[in-house]
N, C-alpha and C positions, 0 to 999 in steps of 0.2 A: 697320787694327786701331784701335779706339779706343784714345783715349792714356790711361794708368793701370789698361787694365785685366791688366798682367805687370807683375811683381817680377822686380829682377836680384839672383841672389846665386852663392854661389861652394858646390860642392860638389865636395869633396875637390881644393880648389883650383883649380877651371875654371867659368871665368865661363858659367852658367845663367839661365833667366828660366823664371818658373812664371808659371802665373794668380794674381793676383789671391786672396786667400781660401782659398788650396791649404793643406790639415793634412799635416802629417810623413806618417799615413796613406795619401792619395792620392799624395804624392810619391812615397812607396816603391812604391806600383803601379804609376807612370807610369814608371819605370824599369824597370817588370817583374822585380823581386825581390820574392821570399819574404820575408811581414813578421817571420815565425817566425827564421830565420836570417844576421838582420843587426840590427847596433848603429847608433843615430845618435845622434850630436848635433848640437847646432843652438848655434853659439856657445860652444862647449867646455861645454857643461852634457848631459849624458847623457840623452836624453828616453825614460822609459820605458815600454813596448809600450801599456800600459793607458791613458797619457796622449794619444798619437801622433794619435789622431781629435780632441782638441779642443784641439793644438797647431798656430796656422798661423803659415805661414811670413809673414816679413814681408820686405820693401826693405833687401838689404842682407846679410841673415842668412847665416852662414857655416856650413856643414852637411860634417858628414864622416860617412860612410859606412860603416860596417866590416861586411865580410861574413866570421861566420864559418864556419869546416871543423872538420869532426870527422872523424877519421881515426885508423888506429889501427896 
């Protein structure tokens, strides 16, 4: 693999590497979750749904994940 073309970062605490150029967007697909029913953030800052395609991830970035449930 060419060198710098992955990013290491941490989501939900476990060391990860994405491509290069990847948006919050494509992360949440490359996980295979529904972008409808989960929260993220990137760096303790709340990244909102409308935002997620023209936020990318960078070197480093700290991402946590929250999937919610609705239940009754």
């Amino acid at each position: 693999m060419e060198q710098g073309t992955r990013i290491e970062i941490q989501v939900n605490g476990e060391a990860r590497s994405a491509a290069r150029g990847t948006s919050v967007d494509a992360f949440v697909a490359e996980l295979g979750l529904r972008p409808e029913v989960v929260a993220i953030e990137v760096n303790d800052r709340l990244v909102r749904r409308d935002e997620r395609g023209r936020t990318m991830l960078s070197d480093g970035d700290r991402i946590e994940v929250v999937t919610l449930v609705g239940g009754g």
